[in-house]
N, CA, C and O atoms as a Maestro MAE file, in Angstrom:
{
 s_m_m2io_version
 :::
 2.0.0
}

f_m_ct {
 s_m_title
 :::
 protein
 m_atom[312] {
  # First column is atom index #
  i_m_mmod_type
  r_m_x_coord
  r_m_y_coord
  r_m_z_coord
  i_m_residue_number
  s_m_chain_name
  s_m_pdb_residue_name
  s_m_pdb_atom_name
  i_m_atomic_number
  :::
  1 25 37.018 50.171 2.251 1 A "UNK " " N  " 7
  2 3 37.891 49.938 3.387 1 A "UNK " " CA " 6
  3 2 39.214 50.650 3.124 1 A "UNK " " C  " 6
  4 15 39.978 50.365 2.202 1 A "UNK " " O  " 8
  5 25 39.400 51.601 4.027 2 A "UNK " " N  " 7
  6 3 40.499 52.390 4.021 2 A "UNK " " CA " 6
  7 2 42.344 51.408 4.056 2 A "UNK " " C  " 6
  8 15 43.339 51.735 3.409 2 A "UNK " " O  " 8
  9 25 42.247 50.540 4.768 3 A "UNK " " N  " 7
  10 3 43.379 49.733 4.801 3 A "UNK " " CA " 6
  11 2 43.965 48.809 3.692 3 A "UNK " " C  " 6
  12 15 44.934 48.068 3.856 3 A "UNK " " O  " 8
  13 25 43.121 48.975 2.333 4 A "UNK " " N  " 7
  14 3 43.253 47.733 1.049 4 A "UNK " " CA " 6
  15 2 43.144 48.997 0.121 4 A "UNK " " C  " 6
  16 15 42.879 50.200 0.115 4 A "UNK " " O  " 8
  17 25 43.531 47.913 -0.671 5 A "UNK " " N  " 7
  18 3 43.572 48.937 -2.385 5 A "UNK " " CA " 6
  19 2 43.243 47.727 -3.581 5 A "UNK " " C  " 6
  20 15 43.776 46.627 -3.434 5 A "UNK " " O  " 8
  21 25 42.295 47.991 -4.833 6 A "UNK " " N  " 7
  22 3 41.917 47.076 -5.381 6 A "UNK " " CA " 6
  23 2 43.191 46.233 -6.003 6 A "UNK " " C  " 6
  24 15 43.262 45.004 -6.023 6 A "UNK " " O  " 8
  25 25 44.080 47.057 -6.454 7 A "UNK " " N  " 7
  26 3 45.357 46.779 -6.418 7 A "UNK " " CA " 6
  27 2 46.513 47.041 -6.040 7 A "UNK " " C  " 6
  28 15 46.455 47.686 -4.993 7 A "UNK " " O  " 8
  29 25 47.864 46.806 -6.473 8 A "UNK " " N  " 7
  30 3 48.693 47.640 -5.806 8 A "UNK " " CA " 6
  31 2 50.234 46.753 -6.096 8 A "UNK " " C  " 6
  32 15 50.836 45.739 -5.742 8 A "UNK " " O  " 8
  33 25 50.353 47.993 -7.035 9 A "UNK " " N  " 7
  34 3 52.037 47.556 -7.973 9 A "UNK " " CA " 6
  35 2 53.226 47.979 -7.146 9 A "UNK " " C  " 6
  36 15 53.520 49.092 -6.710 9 A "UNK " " O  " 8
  37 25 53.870 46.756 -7.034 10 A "UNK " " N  " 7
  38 3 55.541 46.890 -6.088 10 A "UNK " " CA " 6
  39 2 56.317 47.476 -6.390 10 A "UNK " " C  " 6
  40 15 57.106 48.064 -5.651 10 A "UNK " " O  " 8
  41 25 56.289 47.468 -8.135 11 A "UNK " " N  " 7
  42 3 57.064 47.988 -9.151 11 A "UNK " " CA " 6
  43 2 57.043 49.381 -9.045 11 A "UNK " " C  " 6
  44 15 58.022 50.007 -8.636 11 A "UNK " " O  " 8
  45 25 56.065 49.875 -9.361 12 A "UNK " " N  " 7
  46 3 55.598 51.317 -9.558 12 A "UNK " " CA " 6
  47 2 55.131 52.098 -8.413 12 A "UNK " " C  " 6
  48 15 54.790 53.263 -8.620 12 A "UNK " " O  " 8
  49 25 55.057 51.508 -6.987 13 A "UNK " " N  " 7
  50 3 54.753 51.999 -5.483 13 A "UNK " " CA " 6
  51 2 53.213 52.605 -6.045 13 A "UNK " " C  " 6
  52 15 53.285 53.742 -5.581 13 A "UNK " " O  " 8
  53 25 52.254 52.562 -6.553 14 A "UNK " " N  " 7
  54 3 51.341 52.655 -6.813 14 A "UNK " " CA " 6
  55 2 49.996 51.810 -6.323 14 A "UNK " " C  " 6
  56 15 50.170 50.592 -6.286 14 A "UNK " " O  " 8
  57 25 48.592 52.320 -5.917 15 A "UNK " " N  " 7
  58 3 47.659 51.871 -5.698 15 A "UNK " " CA " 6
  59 2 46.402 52.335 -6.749 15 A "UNK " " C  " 6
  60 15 46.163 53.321 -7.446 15 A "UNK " " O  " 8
  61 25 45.719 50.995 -6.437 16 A "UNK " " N  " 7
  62 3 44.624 51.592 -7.931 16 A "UNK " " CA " 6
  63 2 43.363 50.917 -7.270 16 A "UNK " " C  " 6
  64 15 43.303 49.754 -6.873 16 A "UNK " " O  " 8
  65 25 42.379 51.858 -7.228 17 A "UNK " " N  " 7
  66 3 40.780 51.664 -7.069 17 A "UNK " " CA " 6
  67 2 40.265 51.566 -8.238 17 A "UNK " " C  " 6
  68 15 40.496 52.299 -9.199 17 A "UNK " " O  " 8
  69 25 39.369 50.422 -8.176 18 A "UNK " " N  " 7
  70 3 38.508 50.405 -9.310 18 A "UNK " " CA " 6
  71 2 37.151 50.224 -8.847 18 A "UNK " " C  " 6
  72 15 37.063 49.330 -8.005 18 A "UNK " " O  " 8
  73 25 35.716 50.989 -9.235 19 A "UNK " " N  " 7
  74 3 34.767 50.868 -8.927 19 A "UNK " " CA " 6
  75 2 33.652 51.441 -10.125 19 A "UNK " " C  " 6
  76 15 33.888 52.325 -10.947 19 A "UNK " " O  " 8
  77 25 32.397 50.681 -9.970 20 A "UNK " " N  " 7
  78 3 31.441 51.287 -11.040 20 A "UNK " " CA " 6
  79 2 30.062 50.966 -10.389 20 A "UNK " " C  " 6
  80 15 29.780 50.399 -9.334 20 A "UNK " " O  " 8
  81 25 29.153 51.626 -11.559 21 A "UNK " " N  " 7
  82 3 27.780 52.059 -11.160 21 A "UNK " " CA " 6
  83 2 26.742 51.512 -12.126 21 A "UNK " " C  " 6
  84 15 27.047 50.713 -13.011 21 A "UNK " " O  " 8
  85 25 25.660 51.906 -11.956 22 A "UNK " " N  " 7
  86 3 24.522 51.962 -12.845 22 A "UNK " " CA " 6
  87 2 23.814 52.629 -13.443 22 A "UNK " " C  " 6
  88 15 23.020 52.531 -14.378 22 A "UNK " " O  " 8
  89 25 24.484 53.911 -12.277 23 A "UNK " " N  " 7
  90 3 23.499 55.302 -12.545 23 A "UNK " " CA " 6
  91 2 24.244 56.125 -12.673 23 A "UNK " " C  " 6
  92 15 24.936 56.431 -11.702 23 A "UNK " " O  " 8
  93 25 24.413 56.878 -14.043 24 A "UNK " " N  " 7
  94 3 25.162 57.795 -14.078 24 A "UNK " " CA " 6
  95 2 25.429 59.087 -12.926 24 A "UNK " " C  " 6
  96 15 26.531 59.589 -12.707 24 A "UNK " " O  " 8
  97 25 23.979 59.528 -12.179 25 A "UNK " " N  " 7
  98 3 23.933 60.143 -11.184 25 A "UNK " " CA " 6
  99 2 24.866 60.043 -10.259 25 A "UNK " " C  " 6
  100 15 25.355 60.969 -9.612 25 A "UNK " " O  " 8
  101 25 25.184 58.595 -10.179 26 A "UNK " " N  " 7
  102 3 26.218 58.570 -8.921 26 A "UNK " " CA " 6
  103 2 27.906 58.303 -9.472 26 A "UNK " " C  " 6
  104 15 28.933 57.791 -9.025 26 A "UNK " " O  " 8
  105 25 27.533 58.871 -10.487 27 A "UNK " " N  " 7
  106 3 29.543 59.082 -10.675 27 A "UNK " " CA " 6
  107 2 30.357 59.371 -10.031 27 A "UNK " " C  " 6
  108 15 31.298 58.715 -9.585 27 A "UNK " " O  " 8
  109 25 29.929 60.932 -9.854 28 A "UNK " " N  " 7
  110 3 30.632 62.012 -8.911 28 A "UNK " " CA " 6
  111 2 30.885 61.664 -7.369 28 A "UNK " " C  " 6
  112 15 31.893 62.014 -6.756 28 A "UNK " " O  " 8
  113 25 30.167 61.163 -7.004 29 A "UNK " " N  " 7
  114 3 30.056 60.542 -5.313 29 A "UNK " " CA " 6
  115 2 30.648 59.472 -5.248 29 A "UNK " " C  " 6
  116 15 31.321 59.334 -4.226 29 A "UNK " " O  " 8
  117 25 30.657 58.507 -6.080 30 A "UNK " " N  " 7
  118 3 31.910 57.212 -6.070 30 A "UNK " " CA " 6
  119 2 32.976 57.304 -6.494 30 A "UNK " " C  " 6
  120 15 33.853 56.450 -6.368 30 A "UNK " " O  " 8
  121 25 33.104 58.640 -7.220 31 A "UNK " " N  " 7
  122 3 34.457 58.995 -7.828 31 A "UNK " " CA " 6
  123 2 35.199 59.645 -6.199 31 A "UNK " " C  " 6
  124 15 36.348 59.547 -5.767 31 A "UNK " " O  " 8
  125 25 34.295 60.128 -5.772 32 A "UNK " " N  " 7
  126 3 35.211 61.289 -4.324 32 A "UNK " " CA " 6
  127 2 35.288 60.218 -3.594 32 A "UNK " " C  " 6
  128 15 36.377 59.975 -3.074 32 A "UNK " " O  " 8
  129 25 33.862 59.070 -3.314 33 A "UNK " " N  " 7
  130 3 34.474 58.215 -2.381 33 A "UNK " " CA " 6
  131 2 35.992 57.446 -2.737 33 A "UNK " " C  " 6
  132 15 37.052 57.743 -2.186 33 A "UNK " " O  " 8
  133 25 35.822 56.414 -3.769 34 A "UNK " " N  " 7
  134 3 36.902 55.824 -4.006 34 A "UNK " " CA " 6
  135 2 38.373 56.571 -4.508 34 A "UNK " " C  " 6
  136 15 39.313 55.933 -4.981 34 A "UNK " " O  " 8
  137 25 38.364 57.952 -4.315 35 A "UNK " " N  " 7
  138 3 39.887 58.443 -4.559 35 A "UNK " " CA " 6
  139 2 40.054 58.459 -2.753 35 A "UNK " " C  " 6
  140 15 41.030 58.003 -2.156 35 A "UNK " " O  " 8
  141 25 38.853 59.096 -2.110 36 A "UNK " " N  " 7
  142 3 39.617 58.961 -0.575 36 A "UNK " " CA " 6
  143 2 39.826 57.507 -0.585 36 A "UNK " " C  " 6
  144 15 40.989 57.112 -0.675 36 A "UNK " " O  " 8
  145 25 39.077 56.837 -0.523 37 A "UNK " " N  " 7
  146 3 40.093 55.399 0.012 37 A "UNK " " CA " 6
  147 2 41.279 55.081 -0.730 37 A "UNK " " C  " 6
  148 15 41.840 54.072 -0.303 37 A "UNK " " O  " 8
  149 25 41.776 55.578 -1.614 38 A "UNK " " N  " 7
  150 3 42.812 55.420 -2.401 38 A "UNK " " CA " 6
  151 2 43.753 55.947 -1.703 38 A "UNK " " C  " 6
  152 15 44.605 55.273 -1.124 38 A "UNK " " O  " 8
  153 25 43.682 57.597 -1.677 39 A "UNK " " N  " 7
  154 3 44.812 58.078 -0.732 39 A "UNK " " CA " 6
  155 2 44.960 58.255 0.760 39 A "UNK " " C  " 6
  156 15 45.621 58.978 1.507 39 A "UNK " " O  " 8
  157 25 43.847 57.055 0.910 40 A "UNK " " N  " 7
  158 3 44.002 56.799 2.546 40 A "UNK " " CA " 6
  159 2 44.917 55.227 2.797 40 A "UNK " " C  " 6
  160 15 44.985 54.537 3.814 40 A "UNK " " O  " 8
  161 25 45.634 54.999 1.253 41 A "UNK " " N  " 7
  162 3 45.810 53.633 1.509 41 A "UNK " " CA " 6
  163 2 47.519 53.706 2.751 41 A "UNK " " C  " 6
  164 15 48.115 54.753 3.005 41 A "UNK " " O  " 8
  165 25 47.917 52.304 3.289 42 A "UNK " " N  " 7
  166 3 48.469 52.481 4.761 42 A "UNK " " CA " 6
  167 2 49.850 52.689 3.785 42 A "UNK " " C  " 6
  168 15 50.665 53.365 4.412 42 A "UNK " " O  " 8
  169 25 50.163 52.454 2.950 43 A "UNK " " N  " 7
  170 3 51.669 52.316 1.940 43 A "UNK " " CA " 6
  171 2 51.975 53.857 1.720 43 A "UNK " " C  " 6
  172 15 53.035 53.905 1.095 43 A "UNK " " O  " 8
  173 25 51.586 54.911 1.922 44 A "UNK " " N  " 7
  174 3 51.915 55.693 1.366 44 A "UNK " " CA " 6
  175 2 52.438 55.972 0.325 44 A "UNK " " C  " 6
  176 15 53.465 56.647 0.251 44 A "UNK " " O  " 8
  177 25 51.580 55.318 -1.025 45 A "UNK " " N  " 7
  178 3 51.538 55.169 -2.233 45 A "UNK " " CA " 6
  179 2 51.075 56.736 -2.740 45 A "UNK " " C  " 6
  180 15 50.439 57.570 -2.097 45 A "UNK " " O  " 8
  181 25 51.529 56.816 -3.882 46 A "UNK " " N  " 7
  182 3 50.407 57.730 -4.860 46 A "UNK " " CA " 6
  183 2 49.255 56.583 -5.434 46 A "UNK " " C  " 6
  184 15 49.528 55.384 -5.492 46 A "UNK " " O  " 8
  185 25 48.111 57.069 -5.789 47 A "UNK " " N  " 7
  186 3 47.245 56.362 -6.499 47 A "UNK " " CA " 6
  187 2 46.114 56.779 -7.717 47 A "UNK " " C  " 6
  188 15 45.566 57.881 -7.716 47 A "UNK " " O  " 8
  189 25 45.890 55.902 -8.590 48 A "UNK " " N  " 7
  190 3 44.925 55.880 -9.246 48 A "UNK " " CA " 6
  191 2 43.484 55.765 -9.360 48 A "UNK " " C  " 6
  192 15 43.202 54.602 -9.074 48 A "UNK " " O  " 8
  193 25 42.482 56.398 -9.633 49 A "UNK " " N  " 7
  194 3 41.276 55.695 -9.443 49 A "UNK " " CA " 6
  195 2 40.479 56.056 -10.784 49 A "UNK " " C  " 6
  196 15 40.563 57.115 -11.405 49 A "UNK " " O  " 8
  197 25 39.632 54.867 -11.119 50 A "UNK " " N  " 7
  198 3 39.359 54.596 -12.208 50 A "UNK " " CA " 6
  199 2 37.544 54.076 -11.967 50 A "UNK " " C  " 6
  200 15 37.511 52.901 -11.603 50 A "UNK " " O  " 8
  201 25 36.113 54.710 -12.099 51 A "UNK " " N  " 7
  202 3 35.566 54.278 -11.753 51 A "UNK " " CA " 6
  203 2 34.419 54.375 -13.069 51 A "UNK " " C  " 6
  204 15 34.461 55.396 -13.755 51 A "UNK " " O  " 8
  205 25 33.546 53.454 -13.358 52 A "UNK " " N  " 7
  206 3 33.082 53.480 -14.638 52 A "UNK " " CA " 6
  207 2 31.087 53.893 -14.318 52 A "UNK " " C  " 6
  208 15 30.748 53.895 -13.134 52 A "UNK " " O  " 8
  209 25 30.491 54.057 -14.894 53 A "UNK " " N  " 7
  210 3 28.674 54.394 -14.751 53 A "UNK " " CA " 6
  211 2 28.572 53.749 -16.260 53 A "UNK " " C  " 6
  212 15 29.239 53.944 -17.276 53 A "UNK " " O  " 8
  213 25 27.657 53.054 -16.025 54 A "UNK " " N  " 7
  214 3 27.121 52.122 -17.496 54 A "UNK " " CA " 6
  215 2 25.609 52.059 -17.466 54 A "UNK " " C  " 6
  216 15 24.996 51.179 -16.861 54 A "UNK " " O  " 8
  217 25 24.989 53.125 -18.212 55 A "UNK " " N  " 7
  218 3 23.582 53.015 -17.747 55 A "UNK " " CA " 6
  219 2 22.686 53.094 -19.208 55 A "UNK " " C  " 6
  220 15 23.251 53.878 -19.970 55 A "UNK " " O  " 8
  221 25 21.597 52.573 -19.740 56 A "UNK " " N  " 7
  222 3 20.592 52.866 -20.620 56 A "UNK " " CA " 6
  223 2 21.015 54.663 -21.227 56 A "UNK " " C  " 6
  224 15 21.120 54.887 -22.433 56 A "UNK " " O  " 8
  225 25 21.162 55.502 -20.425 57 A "UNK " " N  " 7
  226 3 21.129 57.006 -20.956 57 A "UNK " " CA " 6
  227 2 23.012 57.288 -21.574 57 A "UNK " " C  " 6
  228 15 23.356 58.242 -22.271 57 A "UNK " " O  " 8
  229 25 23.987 56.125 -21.045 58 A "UNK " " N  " 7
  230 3 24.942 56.731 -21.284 58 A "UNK " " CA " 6
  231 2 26.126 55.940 -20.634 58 A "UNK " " C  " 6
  232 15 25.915 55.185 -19.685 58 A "UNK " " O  " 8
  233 25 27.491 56.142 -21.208 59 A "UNK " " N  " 7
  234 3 28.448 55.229 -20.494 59 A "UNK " " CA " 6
  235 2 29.523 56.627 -20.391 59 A "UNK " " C  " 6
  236 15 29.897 57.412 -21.263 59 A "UNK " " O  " 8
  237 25 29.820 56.541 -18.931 60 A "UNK " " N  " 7
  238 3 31.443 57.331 -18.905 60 A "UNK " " CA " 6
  239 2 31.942 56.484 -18.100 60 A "UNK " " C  " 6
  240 15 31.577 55.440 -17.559 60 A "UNK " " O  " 8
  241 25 33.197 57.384 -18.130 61 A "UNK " " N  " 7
  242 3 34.570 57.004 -17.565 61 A "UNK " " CA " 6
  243 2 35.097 58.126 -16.709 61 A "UNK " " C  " 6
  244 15 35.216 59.248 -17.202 61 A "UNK " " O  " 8
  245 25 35.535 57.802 -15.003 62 A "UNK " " N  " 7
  246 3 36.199 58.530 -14.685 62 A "UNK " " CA " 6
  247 2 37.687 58.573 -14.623 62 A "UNK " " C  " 6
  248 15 37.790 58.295 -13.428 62 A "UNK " " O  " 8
  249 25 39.063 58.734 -15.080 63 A "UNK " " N  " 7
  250 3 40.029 58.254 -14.330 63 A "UNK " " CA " 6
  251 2 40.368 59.512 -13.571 63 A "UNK " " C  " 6
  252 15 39.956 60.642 -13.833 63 A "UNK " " O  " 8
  253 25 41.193 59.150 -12.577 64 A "UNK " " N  " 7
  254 3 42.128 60.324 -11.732 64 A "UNK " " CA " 6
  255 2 43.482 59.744 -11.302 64 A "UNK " " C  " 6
  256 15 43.586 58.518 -11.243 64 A "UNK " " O  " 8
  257 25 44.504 60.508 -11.003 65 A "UNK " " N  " 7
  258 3 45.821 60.005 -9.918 65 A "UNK " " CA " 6
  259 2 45.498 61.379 -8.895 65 A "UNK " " C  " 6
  260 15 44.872 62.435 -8.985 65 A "UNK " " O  " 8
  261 25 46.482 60.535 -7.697 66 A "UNK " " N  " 7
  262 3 46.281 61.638 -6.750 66 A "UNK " " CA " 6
  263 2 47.869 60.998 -5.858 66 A "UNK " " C  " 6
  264 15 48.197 59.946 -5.309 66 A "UNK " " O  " 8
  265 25 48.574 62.473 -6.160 67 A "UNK " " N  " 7
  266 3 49.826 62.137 -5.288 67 A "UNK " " CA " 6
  267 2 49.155 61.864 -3.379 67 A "UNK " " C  " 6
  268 15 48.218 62.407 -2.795 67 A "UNK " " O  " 8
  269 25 50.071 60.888 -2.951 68 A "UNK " " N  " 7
  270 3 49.803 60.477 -1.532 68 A "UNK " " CA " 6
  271 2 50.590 61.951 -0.711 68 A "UNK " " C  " 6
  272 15 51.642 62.577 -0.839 68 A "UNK " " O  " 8
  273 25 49.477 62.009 0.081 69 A "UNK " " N  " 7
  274 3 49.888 63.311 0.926 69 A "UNK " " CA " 6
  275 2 49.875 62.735 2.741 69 A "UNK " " C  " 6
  276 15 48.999 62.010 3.211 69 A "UNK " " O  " 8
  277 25 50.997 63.248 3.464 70 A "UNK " " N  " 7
  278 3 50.983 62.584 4.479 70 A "UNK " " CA " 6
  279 2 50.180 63.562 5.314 70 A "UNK " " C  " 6
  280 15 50.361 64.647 4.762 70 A "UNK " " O  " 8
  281 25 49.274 63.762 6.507 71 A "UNK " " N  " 7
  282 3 48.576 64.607 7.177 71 A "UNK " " CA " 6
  283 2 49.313 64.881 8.320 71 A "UNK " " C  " 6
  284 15 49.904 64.163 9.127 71 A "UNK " " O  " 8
  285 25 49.088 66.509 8.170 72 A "UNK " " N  " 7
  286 3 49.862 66.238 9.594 72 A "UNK " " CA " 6
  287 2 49.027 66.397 10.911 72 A "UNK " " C  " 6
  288 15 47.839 66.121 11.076 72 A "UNK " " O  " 8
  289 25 49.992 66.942 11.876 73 A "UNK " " N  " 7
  290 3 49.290 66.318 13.142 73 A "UNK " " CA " 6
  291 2 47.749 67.029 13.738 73 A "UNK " " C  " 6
  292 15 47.504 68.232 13.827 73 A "UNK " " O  " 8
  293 25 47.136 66.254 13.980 74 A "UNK " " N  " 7
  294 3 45.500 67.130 14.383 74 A "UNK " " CA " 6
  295 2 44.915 67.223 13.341 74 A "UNK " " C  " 6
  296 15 43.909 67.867 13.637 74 A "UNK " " O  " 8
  297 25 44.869 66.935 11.990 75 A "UNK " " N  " 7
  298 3 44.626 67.038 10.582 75 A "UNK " " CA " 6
  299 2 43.254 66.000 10.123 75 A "UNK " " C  " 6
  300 15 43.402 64.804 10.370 75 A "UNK " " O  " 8
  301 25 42.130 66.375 9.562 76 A "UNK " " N  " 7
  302 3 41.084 65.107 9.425 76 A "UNK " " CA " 6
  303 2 41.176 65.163 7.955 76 A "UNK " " C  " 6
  304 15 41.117 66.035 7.088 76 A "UNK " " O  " 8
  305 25 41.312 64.123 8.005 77 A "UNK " " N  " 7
  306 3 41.165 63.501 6.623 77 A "UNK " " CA " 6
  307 2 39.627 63.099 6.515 77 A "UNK " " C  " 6
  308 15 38.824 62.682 7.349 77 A "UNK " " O  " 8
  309 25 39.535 63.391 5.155 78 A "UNK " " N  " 7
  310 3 38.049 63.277 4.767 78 A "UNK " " CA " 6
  311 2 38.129 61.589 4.002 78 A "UNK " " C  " 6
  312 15 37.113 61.075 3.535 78 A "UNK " " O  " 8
  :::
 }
 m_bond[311] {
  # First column is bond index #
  i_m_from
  i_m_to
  i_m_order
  :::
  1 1 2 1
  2 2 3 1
  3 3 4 2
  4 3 5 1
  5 5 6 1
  6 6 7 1
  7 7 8 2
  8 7 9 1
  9 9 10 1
  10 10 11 1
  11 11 12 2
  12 11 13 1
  13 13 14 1
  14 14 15 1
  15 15 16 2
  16 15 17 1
  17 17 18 1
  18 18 19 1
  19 19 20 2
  20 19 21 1
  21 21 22 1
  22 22 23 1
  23 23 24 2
  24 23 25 1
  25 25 26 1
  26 26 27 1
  27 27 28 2
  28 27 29 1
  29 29 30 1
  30 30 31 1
  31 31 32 2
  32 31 33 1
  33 33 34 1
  34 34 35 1
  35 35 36 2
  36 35 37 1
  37 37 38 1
  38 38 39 1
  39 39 40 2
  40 39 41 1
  41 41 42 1
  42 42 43 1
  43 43 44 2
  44 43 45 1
  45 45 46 1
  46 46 47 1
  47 47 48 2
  48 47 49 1
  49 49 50 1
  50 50 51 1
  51 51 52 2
  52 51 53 1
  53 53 54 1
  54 54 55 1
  55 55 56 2
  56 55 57 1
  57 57 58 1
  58 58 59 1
  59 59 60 2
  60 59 61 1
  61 61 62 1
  62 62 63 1
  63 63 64 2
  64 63 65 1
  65 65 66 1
  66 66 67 1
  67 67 68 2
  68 67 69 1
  69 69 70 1
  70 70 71 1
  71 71 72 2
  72 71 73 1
  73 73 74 1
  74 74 75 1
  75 75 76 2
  76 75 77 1
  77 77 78 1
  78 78 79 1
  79 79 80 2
  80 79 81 1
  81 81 82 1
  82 82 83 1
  83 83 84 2
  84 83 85 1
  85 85 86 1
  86 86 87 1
  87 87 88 2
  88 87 89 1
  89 89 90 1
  90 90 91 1
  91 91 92 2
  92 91 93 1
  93 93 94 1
  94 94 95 1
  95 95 96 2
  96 95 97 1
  97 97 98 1
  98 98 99 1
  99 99 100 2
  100 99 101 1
  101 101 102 1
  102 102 103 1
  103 103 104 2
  104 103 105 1
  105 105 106 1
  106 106 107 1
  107 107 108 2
  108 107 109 1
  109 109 110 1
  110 110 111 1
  111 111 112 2
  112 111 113 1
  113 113 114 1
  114 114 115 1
  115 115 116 2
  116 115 117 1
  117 117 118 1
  118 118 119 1
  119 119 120 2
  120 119 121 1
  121 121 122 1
  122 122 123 1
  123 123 124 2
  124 123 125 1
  125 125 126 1
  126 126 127 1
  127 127 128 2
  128 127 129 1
  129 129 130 1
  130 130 131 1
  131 131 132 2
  132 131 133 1
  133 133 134 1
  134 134 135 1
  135 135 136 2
  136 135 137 1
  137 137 138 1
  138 138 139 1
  139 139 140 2
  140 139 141 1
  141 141 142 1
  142 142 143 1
  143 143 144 2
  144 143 145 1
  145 145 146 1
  146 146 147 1
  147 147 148 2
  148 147 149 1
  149 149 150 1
  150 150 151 1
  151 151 152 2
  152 151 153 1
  153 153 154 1
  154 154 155 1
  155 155 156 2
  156 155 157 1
  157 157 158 1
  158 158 159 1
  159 159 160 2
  160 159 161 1
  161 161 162 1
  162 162 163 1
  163 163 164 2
  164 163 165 1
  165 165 166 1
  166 166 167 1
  167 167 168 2
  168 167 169 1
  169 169 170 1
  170 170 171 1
  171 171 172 2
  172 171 173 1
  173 173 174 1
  174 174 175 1
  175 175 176 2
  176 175 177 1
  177 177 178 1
  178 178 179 1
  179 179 180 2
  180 179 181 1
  181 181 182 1
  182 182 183 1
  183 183 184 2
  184 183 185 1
  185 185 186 1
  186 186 187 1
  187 187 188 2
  188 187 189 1
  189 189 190 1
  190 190 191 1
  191 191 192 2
  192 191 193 1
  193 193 194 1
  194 194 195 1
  195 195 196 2
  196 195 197 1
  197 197 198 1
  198 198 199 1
  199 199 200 2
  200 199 201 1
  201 201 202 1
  202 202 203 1
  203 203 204 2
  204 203 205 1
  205 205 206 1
  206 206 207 1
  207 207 208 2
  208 207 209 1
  209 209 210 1
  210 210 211 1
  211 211 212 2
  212 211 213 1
  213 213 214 1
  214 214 215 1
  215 215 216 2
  216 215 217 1
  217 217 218 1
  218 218 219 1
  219 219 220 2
  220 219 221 1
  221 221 222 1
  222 222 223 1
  223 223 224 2
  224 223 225 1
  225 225 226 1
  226 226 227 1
  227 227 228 2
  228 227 229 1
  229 229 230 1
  230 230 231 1
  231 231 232 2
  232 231 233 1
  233 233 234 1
  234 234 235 1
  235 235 236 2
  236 235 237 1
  237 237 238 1
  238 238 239 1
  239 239 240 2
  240 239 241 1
  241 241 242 1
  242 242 243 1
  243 243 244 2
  244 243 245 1
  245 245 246 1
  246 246 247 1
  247 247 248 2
  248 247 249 1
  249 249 250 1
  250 250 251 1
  251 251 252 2
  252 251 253 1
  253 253 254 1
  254 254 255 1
  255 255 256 2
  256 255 257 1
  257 257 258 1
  258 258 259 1
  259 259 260 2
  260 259 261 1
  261 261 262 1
  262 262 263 1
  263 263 264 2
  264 263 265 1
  265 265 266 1
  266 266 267 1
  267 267 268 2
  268 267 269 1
  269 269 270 1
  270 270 271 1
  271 271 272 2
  272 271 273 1
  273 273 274 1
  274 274 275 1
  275 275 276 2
  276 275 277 1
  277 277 278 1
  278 278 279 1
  279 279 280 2
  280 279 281 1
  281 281 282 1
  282 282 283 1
  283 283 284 2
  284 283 285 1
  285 285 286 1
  286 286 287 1
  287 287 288 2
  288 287 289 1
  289 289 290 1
  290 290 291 1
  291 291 292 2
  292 291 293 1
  293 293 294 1
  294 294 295 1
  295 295 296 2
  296 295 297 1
  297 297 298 1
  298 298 299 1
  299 299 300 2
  300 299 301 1
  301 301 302 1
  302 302 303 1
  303 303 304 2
  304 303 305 1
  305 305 306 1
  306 306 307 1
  307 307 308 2
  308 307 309 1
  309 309 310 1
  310 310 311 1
  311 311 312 2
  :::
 }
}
């Protein structure tokens, strides 16, 4: 949901997604999903996203930040 953030520090104007998997396969695709909902959050935050794959073949870690970019007009955000 584009309008929430898993968290989101007052202190630091920051938002942070956190999400994970089972299958390492789907890292990459929950990593792109959950940074867009990150920098789609309504605060015009910068944000973090942090999403983990824990599977029998292997454990990673993704992190990322992504400065908040405002769109301009006629502009689609993915």
């Amino acid at each position: 949901m584009a309008d929430r953030a898993d968290y989101r520090s007052l202190s630091a104007r920051r938002v942070l997604e956190i999400s994970g998997t089972q299958r390492l396969s789907e890292l990459a695709r929950r990593h792109r999903q959950k940074a867009g909902q990150a920098r789609a959050n309504p605060f015009g935050w910068d944000s973090y996203v942090i999403v983990c794959a824990f599977s029998s073949k292997g454990h990673r870690i993704r992190f990322s930040g992504h400065p908040w970019e405002e769109a301009q007009y006629g502009e689609i955000q993915e």
